[in-house]
C-alpha positions as YAML, in Angstrom:
chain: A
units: angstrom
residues:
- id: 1
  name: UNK
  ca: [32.59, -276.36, -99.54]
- id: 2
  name: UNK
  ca: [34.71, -278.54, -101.61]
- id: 3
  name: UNK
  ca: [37.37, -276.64, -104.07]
- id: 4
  name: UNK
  ca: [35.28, -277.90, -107.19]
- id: 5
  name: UNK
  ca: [32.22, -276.20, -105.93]
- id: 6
  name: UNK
  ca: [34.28, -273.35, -104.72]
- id: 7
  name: UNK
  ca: [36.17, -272.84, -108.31]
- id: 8
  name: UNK
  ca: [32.08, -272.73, -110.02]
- id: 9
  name: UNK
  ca: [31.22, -270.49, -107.27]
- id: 10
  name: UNK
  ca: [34.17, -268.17, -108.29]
- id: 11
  name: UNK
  ca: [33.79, -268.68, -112.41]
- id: 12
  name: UNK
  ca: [29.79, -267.61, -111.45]
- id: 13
  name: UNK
  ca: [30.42, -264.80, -109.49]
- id: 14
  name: UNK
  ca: [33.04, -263.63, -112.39]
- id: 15
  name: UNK
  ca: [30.33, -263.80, -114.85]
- id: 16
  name: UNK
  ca: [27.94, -262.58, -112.64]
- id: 17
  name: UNK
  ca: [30.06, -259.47, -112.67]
- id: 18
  name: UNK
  ca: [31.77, -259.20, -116.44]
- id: 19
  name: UNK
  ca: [27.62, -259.66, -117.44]
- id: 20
  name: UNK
  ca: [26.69, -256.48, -115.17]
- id: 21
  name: UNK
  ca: [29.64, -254.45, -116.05]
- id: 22
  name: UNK
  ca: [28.94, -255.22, -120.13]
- id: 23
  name: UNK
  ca: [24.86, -254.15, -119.21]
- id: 24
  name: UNK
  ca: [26.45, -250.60, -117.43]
- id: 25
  name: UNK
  ca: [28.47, -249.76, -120.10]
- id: 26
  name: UNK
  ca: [26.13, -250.01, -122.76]
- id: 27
  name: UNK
  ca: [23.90, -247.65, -120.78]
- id: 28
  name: UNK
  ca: [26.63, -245.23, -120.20]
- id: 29
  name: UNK
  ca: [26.99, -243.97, -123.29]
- id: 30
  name: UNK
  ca: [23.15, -243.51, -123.47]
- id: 31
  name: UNK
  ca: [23.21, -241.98, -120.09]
- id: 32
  name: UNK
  ca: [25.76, -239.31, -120.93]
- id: 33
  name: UNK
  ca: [23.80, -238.68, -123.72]
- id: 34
  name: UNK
  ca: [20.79, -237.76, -121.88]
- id: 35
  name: UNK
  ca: [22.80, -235.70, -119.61]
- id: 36
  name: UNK
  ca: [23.87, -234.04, -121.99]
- id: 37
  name: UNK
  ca: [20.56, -232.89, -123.70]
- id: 38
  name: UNK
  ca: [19.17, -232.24, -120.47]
- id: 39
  name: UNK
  ca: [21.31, -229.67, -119.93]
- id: 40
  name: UNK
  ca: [21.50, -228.19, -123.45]
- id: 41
  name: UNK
  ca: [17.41, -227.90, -123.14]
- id: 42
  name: UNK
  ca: [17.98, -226.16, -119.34]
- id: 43
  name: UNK
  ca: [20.73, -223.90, -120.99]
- id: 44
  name: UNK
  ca: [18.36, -223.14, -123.57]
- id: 45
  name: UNK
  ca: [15.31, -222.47, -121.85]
- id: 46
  name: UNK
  ca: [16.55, -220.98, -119.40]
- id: 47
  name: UNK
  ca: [18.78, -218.49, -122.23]
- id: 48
  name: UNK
  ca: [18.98, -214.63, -121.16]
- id: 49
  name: UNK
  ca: [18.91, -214.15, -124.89]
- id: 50
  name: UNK
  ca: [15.41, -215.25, -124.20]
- id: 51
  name: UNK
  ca: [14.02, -212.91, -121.68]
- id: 52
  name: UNK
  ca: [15.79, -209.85, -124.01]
- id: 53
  name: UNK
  ca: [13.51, -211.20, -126.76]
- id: 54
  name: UNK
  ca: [10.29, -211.56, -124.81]
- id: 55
  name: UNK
  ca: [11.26, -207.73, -123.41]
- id: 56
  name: UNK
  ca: [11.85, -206.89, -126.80]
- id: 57
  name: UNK
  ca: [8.24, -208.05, -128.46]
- id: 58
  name: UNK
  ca: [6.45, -206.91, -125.31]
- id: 59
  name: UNK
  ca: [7.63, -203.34, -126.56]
- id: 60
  name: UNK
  ca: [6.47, -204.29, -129.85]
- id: 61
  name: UNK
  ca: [3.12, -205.76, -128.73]
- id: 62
  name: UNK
  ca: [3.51, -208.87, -129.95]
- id: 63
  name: UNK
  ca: [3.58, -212.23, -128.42]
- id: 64
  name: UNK
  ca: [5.00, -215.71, -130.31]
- id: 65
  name: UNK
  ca: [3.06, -218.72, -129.98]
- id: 66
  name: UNK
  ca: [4.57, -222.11, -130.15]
- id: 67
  name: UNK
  ca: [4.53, -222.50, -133.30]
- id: 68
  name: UNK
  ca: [6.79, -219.28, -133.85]
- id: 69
  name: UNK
  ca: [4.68, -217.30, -135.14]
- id: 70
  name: UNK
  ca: [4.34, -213.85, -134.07]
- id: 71
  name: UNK
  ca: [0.64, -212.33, -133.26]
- id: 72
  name: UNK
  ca: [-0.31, -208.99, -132.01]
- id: 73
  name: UNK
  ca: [-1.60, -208.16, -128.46]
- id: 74
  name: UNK
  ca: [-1.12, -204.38, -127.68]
- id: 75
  name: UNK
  ca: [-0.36, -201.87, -129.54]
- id: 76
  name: UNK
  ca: [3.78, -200.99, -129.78]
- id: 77
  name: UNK
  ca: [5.07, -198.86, -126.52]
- id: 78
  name: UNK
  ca: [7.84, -198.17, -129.05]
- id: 79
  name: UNK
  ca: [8.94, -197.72, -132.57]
- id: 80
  name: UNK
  ca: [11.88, -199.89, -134.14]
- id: 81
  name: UNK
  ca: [14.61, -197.24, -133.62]
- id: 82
  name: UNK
  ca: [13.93, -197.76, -130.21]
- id: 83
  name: UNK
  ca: [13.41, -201.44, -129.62]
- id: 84
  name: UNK
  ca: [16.91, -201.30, -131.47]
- id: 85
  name: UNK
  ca: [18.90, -199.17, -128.87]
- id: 86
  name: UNK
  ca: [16.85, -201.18, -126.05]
- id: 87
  name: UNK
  ca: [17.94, -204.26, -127.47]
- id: 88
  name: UNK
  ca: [21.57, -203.47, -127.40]
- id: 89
  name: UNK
  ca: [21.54, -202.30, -124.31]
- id: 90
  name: UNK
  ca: [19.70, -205.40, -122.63]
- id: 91
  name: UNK
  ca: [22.18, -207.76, -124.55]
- id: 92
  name: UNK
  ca: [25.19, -206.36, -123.55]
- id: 93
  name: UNK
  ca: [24.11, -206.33, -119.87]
- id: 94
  name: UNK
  ca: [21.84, -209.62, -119.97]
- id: 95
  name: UNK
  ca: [23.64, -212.65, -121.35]
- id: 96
  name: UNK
  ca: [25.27, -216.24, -120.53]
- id: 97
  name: UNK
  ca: [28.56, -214.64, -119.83]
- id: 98
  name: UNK
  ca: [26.86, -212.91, -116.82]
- id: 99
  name: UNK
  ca: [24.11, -215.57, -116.14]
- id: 100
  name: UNK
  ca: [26.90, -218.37, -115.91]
- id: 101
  name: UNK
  ca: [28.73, -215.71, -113.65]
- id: 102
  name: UNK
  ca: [29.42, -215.64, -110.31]
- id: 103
  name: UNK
  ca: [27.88, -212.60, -109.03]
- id: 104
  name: UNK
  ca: [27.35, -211.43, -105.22]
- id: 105
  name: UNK
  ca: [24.63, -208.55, -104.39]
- id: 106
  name: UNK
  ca: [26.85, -205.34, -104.54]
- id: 107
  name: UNK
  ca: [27.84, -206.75, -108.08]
- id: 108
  name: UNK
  ca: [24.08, -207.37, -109.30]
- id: 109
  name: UNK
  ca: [23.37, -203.39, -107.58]
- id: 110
  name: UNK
  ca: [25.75, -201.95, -109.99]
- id: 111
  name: UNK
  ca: [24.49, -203.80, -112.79]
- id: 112
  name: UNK
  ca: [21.31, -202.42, -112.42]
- id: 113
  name: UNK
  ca: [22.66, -199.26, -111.86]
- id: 114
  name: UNK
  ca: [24.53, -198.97, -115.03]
- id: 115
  name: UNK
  ca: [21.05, -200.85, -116.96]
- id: 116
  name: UNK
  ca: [19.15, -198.21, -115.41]
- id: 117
  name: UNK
  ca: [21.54, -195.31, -116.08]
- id: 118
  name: UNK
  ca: [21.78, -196.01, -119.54]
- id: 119
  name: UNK
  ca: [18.25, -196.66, -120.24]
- id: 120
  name: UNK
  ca: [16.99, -193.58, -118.15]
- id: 121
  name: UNK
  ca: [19.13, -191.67, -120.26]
- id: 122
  name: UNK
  ca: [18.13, -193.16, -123.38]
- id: 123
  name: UNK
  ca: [14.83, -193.05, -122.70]
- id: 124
  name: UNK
  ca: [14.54, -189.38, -121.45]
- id: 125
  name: UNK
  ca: [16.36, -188.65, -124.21]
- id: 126
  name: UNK
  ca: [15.13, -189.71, -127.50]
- id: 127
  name: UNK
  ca: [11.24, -190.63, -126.50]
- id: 128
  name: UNK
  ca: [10.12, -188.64, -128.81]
- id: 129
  name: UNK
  ca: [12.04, -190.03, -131.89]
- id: 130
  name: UNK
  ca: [11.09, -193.53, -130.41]
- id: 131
  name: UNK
  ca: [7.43, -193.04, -131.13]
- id: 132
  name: UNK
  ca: [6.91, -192.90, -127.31]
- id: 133
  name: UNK
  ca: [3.69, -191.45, -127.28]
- id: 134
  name: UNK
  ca: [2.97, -190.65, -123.38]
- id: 135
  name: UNK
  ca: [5.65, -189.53, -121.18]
- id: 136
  name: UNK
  ca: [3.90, -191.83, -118.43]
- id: 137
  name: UNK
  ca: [5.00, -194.70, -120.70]
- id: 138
  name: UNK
  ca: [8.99, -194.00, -119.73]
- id: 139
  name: UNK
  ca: [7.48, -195.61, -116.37]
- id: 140
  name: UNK
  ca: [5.87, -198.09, -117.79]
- id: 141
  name: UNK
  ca: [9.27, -199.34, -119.95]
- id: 142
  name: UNK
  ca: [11.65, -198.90, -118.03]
- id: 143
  name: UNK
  ca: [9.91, -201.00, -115.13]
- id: 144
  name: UNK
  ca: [8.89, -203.55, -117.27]
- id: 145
  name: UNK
  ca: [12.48, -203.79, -118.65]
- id: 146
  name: UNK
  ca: [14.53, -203.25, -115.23]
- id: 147
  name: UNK
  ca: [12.19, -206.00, -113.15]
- id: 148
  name: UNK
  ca: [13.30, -208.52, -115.82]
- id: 149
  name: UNK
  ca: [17.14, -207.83, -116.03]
- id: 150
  name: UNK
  ca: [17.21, -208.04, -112.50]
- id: 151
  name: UNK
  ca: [15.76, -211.64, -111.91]
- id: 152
  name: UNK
  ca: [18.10, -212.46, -114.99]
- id: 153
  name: UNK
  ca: [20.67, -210.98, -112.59]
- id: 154
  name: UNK
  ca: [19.74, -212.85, -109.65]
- id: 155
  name: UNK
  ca: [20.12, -216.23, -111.11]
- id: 156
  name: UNK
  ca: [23.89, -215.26, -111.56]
- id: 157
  name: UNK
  ca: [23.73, -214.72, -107.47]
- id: 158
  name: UNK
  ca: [26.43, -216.70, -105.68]
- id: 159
  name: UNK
  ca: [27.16, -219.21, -109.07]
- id: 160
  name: UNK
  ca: [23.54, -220.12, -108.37]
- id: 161
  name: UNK
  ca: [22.75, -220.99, -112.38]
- id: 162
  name: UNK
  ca: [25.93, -223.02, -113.00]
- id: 163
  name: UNK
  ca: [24.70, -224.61, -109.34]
- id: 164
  name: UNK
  ca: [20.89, -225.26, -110.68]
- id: 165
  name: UNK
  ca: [22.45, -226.98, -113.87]
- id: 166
  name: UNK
  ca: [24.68, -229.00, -111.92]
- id: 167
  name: UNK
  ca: [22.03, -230.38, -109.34]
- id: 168
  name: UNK
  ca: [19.75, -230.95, -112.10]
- id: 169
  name: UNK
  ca: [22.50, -232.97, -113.92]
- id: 170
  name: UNK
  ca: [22.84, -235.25, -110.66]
- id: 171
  name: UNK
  ca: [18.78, -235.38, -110.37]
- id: 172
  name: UNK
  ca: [18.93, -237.00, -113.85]
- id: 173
  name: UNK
  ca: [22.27, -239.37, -112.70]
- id: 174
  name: UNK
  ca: [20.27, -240.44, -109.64]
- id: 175
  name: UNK
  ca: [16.70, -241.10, -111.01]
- id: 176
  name: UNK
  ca: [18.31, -243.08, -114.05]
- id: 177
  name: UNK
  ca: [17.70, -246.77, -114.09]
- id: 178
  name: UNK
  ca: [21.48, -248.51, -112.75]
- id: 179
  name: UNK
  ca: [21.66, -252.10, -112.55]
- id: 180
  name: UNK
  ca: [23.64, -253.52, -109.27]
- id: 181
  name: UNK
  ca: [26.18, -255.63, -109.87]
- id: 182
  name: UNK
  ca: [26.20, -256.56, -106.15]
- id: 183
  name: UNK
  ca: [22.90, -258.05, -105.86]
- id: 184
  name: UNK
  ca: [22.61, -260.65, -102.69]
- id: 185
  name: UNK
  ca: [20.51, -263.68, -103.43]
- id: 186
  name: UNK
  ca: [19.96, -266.65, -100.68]
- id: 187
  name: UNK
  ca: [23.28, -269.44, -99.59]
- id: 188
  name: UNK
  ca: [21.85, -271.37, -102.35]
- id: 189
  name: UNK
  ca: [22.70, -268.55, -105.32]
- id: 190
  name: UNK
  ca: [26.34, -269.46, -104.27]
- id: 191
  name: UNK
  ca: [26.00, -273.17, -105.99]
- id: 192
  name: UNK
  ca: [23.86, -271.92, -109.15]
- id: 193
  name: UNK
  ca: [25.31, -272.29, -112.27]
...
């Protein structure tokens, strides 16, 4: 190869490269973008603030559609006074603090514990004045609200949630269209201009 073809060869190749480089970065930005709501829609949906409010208007009875709107489908297990104290109790056990934690089994088993503990008590103690109207319904709550906090719990297991985002972040990395600036073409690419 002469130093003539050798010097287009080089000047191409250049090119080549400043053109795939310019093509990446105007991706990036979109790409980190995308990231980016990807994981705000995963935090979201995946929310503990959530699963307190679907606990919360199972006890009411009601269900929300899509739309938000809010439509009965049982009658109330319990009056407002008590959805109240419920409610405080499940958020200040159940929330991204301790979802993002990292949490091993003996910590989750005290958790519950202390969930259980204080809504046992609360329970036993002020059904009446919650509008509970059969004692068989402490059961009924208290299961209902316990199964919940503890798969809430769970995802906190061994940094698993902050894990889940992060693998679902590199999913979205990997599957993303990338253009390769290293593409291999035949020997005559080399002397294309």
């Amino acid at each position: 190869m002469d130093d003539e073809t050798l010097n287009q060869y080089n000047i191409q190749s250049q090119l080549n490269k400043e053109n795939a480089e310019y093509q990446n970065s105007m991706y990036a930005s979109q790409l980190q973008e995308q990231i980016q709501q990807s994981q705000a829609v995963l935090v979201d949906q995946t929310n503990p603030k959530r699963i307190v409010r679907e606990i919360i208007l199972r006890l009411r009875g009601v269900e929300e559609r899509a739309d938000g709107t809010l439509v009965k489908v049982a009658e109330p297990k319990i009056n407002k006074v008590g959805v109240d104290n419920i409610w405080f109790i499940l958020d200040s056990h159940i929330n991204q603090n301790v979802i993002l934690s990292h949490l091993e089994a003996r910590d989750i088993g005290n958790i519950m514990d202390a969930v259980q503990s204080d809504l046992v008590d609360d329970l036993s103690l002020n059904w009446r004045e919650y509008g509970i109207k059969k004692k068989t319904d402490l059961d009924t709550i208290n299961n209902s609200v316990l199964t919940n906090v503890f798969l809430a719990l769970k995802r906190a297991e061994g940094q698993n949630e902050k894990n889940w985002i992060g693998k679902i972040s590199v999913e979205n990395i990997s599957s993303s269209p990338r253009f390769n600036a290293d593409k291999k073409g035949s020997w005559k690419d080399m002397f294309k201009l």
